[in-house]
TORFIRO-530441 format. One record per residue: x negated, z, y of N, C-alpha, C in turn. Coordinates in steps of 0.2 Angstrom, whole numbers, plus 2048, in hexadecimal, padded with zeros to 3 digits. Example, Ala and Ser with C-alpha at 12.3 -4.5 7.8 and 13.67 -1.06 7.14 Angstrom:
% TORFIRO-530441
7BE8277E47C28277EA7BE8277F0
7C08237F57BC8247FB7C0827800
% end
This chain:
% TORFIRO-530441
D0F0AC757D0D0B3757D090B575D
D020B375FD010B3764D050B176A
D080B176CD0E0AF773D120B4772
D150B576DD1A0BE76DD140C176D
D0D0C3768D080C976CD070C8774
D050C4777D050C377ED0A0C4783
D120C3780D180C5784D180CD784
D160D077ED190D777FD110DC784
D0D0DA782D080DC787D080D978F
D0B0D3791D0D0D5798D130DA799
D170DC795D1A0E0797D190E4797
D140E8793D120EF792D0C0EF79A
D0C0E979BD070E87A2D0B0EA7A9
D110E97A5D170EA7ADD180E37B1
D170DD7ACD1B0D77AED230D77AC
D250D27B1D2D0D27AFD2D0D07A6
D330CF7A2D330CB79DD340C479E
D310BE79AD320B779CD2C0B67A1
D270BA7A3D220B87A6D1D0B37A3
D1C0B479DD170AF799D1A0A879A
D170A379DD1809D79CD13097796
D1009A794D0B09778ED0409C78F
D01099788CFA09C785CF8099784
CF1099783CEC09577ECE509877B
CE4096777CDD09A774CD8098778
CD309C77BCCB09A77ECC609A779
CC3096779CBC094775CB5095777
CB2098775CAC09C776CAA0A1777
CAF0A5774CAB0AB771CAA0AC769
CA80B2768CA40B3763CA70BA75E
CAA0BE763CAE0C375ECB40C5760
CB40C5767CBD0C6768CC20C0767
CC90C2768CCB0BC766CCD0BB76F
CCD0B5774CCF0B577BCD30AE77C
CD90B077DCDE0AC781CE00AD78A
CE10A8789CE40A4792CEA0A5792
CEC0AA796CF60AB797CF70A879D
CFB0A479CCFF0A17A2D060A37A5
D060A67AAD0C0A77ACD120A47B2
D180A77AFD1B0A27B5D1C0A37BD
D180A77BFD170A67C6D0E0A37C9
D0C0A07C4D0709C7C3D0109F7C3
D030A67C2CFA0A77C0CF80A67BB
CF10A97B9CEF0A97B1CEB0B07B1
CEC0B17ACCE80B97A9CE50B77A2
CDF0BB7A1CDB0BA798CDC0C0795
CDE0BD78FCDE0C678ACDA0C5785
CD70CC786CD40CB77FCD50D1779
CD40D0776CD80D076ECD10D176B
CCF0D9767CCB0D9762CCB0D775B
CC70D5757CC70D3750CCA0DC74C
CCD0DA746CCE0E0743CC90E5741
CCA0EA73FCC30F073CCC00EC738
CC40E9732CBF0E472DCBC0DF72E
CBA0DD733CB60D9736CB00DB737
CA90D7733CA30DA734CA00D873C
C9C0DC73DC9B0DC743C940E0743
C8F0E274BC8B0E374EC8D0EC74D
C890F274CC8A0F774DC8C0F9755
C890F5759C8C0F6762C930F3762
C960EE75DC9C0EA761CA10ED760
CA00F475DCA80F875DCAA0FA765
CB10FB765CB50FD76ECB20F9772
CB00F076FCAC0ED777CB30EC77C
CB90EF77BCBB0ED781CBA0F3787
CBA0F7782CB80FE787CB40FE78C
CB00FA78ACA70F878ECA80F2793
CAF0F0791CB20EB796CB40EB79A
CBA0EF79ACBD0F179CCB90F57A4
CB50FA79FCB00FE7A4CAB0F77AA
CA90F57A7CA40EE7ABCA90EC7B2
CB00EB7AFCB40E77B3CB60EB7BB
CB80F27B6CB90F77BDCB30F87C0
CAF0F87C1CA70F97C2CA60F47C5
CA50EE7C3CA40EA7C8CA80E67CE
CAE0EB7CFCB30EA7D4CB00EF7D8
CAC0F57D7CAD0FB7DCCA40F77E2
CA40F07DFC9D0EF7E4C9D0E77E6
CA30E67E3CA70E07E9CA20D87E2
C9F0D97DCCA00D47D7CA20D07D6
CA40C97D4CAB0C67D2CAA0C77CC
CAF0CA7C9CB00CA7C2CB80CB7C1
CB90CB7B9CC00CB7B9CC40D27BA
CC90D47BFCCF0D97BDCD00DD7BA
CD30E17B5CD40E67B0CDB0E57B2
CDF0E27AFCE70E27AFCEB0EB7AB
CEB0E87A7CEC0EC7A0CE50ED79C
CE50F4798CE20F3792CE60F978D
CE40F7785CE60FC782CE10FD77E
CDE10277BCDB105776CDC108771
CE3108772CE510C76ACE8106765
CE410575FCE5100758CE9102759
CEC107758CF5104754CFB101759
CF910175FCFD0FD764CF90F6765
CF60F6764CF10EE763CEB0F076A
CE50F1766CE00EF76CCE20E976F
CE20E8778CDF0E477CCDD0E3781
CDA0E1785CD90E178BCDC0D878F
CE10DA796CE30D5797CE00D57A0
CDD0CE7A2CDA0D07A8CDB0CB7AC
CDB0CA7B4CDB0C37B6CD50BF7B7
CD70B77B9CD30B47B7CCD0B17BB
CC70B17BCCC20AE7C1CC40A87C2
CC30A67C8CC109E7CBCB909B7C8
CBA0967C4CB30917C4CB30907BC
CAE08E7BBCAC08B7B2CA60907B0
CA308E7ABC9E0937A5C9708D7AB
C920917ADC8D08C7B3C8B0897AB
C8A0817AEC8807C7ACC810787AE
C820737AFC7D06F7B0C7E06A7B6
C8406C7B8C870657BEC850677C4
C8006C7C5C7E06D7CEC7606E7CE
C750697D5C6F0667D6C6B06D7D5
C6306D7D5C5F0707D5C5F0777DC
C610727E5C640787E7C6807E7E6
C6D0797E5C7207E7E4C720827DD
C6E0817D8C6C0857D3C6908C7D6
C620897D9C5E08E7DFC650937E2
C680907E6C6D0947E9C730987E4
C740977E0C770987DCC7209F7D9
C6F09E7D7C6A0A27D4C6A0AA7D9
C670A57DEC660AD7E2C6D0B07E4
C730AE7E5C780AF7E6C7B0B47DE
C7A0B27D9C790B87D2C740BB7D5
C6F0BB7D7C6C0C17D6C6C0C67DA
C720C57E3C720CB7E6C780CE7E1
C7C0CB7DFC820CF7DBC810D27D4
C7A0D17D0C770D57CBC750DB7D0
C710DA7D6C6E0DF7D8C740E77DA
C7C0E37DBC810E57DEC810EA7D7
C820E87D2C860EA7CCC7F0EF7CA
C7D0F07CCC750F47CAC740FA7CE
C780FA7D5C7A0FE7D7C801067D5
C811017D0C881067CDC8610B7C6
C871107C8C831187C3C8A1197BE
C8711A7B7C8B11D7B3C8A1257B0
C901287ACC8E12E7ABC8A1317A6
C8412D7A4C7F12B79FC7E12779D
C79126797C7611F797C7811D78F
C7B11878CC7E113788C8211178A
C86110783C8C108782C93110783
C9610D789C9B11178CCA2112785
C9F10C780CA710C77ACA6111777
C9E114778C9F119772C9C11776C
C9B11176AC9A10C764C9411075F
C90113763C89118761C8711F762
C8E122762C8E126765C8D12976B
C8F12F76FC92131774C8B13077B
C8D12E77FC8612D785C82132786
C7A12E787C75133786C7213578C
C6F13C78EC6C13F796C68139795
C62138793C5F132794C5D12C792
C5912A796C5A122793C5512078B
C5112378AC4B125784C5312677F
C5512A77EC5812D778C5F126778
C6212577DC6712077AC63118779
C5E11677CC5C10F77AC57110772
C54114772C5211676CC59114764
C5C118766C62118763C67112762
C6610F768C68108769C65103765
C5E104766C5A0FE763C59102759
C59106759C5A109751C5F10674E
C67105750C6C10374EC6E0FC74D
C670F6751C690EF750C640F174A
C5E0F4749C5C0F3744C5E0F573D
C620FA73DC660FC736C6C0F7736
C6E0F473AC710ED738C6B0E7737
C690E8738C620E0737C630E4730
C620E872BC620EB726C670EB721
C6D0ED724C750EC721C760E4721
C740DF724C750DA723C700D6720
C6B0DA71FC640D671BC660CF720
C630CE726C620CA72AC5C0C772C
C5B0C1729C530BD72AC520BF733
C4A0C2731C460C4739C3F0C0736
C3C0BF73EC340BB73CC2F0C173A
C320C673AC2E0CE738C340D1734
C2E0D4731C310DA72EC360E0732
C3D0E4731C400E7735C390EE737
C370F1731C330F5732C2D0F4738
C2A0EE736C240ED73CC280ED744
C2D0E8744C330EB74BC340F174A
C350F6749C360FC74BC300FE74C
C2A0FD74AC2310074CC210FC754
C230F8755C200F375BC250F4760
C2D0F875EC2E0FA764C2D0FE766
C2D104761C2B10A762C2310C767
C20108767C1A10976BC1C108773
C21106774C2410577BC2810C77E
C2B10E778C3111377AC2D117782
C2A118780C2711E788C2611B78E
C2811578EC29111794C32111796
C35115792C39115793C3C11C798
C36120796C3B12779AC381247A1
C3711F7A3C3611E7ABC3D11C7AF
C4211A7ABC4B11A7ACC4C1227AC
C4F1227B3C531287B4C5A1297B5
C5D1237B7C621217BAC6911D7B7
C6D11D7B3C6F11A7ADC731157B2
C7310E7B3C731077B8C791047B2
C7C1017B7C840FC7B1C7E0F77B0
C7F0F47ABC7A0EF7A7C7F0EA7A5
C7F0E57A8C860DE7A1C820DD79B
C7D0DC79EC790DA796C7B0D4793
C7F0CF794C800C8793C830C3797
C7E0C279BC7F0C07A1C7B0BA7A3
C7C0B679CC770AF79CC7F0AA79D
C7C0A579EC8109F7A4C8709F7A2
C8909E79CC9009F799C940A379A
C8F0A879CC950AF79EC940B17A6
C950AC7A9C920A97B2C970A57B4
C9C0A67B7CA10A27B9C9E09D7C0
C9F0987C1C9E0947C7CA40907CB
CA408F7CFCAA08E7D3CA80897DA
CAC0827D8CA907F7DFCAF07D7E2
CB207D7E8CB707E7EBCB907A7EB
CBE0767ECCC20707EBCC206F7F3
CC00667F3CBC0627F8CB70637FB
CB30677F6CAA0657FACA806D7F9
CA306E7FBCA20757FEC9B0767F7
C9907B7FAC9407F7F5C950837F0
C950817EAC970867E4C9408D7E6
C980917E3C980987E2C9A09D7DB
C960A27DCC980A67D5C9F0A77D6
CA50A47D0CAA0A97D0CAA0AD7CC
CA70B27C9CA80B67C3CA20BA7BF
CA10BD7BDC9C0C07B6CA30C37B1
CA20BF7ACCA50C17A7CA50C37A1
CAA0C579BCA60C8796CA00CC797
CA40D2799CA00D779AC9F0DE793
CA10DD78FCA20DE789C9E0E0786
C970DF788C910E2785C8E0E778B
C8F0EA790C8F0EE794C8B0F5792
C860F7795C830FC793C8210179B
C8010879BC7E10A7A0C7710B79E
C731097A0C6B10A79FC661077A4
C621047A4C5D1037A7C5E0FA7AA
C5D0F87B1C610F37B2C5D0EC7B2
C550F17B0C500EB7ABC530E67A8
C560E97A2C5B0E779DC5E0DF79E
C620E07A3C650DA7A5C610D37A7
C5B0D37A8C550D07AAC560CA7A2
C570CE79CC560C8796C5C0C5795
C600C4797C680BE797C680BB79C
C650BF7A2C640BA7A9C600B47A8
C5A0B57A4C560B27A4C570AF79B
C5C0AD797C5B0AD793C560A878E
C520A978BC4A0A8785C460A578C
C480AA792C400A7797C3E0AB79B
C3D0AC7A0C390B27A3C3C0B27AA
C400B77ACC420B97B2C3E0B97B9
C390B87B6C340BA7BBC320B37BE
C330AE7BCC300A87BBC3A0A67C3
C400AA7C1C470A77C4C450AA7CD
C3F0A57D1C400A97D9C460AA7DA
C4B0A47D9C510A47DEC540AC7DC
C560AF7D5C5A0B37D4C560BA7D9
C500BC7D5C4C0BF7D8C4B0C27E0
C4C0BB7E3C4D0BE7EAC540C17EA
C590BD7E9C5F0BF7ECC5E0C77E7
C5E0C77E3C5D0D17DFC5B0D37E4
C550D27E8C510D77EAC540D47F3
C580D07F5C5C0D17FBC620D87FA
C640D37F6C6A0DB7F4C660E47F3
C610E57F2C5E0EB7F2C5C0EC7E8
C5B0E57E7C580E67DFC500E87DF
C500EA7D9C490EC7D8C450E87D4
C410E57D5C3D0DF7D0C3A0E07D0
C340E87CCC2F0E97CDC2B0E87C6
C260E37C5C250E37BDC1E0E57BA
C1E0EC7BBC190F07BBC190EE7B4
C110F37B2C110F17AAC150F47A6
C190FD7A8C1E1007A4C260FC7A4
C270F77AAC2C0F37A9C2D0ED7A5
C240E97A6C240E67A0C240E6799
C240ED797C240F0790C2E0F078E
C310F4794C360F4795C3A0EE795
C380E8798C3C0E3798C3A0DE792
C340DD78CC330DE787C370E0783
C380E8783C3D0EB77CC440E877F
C460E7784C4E0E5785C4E0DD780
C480DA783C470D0780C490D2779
C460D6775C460D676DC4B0DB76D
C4F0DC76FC560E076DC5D0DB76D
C5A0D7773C5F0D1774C5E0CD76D
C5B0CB76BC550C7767C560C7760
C560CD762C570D175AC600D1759
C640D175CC690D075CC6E0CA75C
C6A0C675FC6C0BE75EC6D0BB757
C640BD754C620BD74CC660BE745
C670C5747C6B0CB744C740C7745
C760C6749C7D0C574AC7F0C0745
C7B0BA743C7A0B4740C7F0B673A
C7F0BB737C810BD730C890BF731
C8B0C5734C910C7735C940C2737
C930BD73BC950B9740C990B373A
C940B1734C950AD72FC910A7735
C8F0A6738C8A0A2739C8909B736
C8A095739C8A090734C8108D733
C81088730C7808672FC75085736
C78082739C7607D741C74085745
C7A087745C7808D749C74093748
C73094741C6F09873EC6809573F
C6608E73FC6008C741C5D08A747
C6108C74CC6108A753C5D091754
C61096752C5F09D755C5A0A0750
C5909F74CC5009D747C4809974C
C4E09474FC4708F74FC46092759
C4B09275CC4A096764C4A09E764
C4D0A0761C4D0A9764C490AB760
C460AB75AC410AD754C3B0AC759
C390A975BC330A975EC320AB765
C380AE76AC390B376DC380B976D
C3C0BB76AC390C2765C360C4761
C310BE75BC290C175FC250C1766
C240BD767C200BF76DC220C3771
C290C6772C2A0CC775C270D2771
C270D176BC260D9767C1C0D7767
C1C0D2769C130D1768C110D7771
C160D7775C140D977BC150DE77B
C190E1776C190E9773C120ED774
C130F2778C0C0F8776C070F377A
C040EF77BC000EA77FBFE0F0786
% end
């Protein structure tokens, strides 16, 4: 089934017929379904394939290819590596999907020395700086998911952050707080918020797995091939990106990333209304992690891993609330 899905959307792509030379499923994601097409003039391209409507999910994860889609072209207009936009389709009855090509390198690991980490690092961090350069035509989730984008950034992150918690509510999802006291502890941050004026492309999950690495073949110095899975892509404040960079630790603590941002013309300024600001982003990531656990169906190990590390994350972040 999947090999005839995958034959007829290369050719709705404008490949000949007979292009597909194999598929296979890729492993580690978490709501789309993504395959590896092989073709016979020896490329490869990834499709991804949404779960159906009856699938329980996050109030943001509706049209996330829309958001992807958008990331992908976006991140081509400031010379990013990321993947292509081949094809996409949006209309269910024709089958959502999105088919793109495919980056050079692996999910970053642990096999490179400590410089080349350093370099590596700064090396992410002029090309976040790049992607932070790019303006949207308002501020939220480009799919629409939460309704239509807001003039500013107060009214769509407010709304953003209300929406993980009426699902923290619809899923009756264990929090180390009560949903109500999270609402009050972010709430005392919100006016740190009208100090975004500018609605900045944000990936927003942009911790190592979704960092492609690429070392040349016979030697040479690893390099970014890729940001991928851009799927959770928002326009807003490009604070934001700072909690998946950094993911359960403190960007401010990563010199290497941090210069290369602020080589590229980043802004790393961590006043106290940005600390409040990078705060509410920690406990929306946080709080989503937690939350997700349910719809996901979550097994024991996993459900306890994200208890016993991100729970104590997001207190301390909502403890920095109003501070």
């Amino acid at each position: 089934m999947s090999e005839e899905r995958a034959r007829r959307i290369l050719e709705a792509a404008g490949f000949p017929p007979g292009s597909l030379a194999g598929c296979r499923p890729m492993s580690g994601g978490t709501y789309n379904t993504v395959e590896e097409l092989r073709l016979t003039n020896g490329s490869r391209h990834m499709l991804k394939i949404p779960p159906p409507p009856t699938v329980p999910g996050m109030s943001h994860e509706r049209e996330l290819l829309v958001s992807e889609a958008e990331f992908y072209r976006a991140a081509v207009t400031v010379d990013v590596p990321a993947p292509r936009v081949v094809h996409v389709c949006l209309d269910a009855s024709e089958g959502c999907h999105l088919l793109m090509t495919v980056c050079p390198g692996d999910g970053w690991g642990d096999a490179y020395s400590d410089a080349e980490q350093t370099l590596l690092r700064r090396e992410l961090g002029r090309h976040v700086a790049r992607l932070h350069q790019v303006t949207g035509p308002g501020f939220g989730y480009p799919s629409g998911a939460l309704g239509p984008l807001s003039a500013d950034w107060r009214t769509a992150f407010t709304a953003i952050y209300g929406a993980v918690l009426d699902d923290a509510r619809r899923y009756e999802a264990w929090l180390p707080r009560p949903v109500d006291e999270v609402a009050r502890a972010a709430k005392t941050a919100y006016d740190a918020l009208d100090e975004v004026t500018d609605p900045r492309l944000v990936h927003f999950d942009l911790w190592q797995g979704n960092i492609l690495v690429d070392r040349p073949e016979g030697g040479g110095a690893p390099r970014i091939g890729g940001l991928i899975d851009g799927e959770r892509m928002f326009w807003g404040d490009p604070l934001a990106d700072f909690v998946s960079l950094a993911l359960l630790g403190d960007i401010r603590k990563d010199h290497g990333f941090l210069t290369g941002y602020q080589e590229a013309g980043g802004r790393a300024e961590f006043t106290d209304s940005a600390r409040q600001r990078l705060a509410l982003y920690r406990s929306y990531l946080y709080l989503i992690m937690l939350i997700e656990t349910v719809p996901r169906g979550a097994g024991d190990e996993q459900v306890a891993w994200v208890r016993e590390r991100v729970a104590p994350e997001l207190t301390a972040a909502l403890d920095e609330l109003g501070q």
